[in-house]
C-alpha positions in Angstrom: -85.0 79.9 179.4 -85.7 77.4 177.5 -86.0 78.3 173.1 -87.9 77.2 170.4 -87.8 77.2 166.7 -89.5 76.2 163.9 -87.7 74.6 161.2 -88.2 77.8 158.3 -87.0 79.9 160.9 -83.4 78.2 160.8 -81.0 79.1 158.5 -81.0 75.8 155.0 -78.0 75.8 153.2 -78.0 73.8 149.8 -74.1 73.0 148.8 -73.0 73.8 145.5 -71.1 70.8 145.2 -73.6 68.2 145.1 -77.5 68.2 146.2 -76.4 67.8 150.1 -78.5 70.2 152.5 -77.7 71.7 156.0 -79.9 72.8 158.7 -78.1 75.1 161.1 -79.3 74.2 164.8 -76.4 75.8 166.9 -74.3 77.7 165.1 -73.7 82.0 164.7 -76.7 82.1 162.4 -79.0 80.7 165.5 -79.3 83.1 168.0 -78.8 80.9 171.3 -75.6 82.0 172.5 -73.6 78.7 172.5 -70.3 79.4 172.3 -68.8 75.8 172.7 -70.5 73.4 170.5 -71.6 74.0 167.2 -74.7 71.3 165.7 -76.6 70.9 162.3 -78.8 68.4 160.9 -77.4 66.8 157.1 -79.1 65.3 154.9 -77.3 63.2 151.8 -79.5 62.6 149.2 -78.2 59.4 147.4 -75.4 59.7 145.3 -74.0 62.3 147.5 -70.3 62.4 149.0 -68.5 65.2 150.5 -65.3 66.3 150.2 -62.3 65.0 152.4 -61.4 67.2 154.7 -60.2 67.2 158.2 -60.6 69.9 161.3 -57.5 71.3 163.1 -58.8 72.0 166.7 -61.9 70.3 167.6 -63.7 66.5 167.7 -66.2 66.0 165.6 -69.6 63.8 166.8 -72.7 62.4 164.1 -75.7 60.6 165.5 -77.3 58.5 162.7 -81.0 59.5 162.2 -82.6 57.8 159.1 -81.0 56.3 156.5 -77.7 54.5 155.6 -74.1 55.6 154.1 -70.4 55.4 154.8 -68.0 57.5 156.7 -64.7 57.4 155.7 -61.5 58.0 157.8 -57.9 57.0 157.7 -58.5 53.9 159.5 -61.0 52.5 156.3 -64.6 53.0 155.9 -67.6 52.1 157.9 -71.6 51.9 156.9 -73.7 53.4 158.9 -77.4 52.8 160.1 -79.6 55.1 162.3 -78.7 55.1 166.2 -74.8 55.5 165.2 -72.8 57.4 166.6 -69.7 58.2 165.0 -66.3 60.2 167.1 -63.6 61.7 164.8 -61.0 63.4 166.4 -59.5 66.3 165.9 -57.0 66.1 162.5 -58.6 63.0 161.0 -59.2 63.0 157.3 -63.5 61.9 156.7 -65.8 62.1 154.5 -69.2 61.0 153.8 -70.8 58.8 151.0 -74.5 58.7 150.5 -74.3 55.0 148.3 -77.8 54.0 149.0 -81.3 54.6 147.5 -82.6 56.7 149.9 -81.7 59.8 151.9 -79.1 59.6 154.8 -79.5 62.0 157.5 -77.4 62.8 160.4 -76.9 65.2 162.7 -73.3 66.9 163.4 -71.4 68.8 166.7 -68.5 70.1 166.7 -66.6 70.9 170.2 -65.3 73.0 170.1 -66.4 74.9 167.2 -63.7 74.2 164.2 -61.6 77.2 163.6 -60.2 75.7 160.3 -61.2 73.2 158.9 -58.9 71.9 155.7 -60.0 70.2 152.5 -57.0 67.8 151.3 -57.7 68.5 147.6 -58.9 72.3 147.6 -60.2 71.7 144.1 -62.9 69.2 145.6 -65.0 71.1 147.8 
């Protein structure tokens, strides 16, 4: 059976590092049972980055929706532009870097969902 929600009935995080914001869409806070695949929606507001970091047992999969930024990963870093799609694997160091005027926005899976994910300078989260 198919579910629907509104967007103030899912859980909106704010980080506490910068002015980023979250929108759970499958995770434990949304009650739809998915077990395998965990999904929000980002948005960067400009001048945001995130913190490098890397996940231990899963791939990690952003589709571009609006705006433009960078993703970096060990190879180098990349810009971004809506219709993207972006695969990092499973132990690859990224991050994110809002260096444009305007609001990037993405959305995120994981798959699985990360059991650990590790931040490569735990002071910078």
């Amino acid at each position: 059976m198919a579910k629907l929600f509104q967007k103030n009935q899912l859980p909106h995080f704010h980080s506490t590092r910068d002015t980023r914001d979250r929108l759970d869409l499958i995770t434990e806070n949304v009650p739809v049972g998915a077990t395998k695949l965990r999904a929000d929606r980002i948005i960067y507001h400009p001048g945001d980055t995130a913190a490098r970091h890397y996940h231990k047992d899963c791939h990690h999969l952003f589709c571009i929706l609006d705006g433009e930024g960078l993703i970096h990963v060990n190879e180098g870093s990349y810009r971004l532009t809506p219709g993207m799609v972006v695969l990092v694997g499973p132990d690859e160091v990224h991050w994110f870097e809002n260096d444009s005027p305007k609001n990037f926005t993405f959305v995120e899976f994981w798959a699985p969902p990360p059991h650990e994910t590790v931040w490569v300078d735990p002071d910078d989260c």
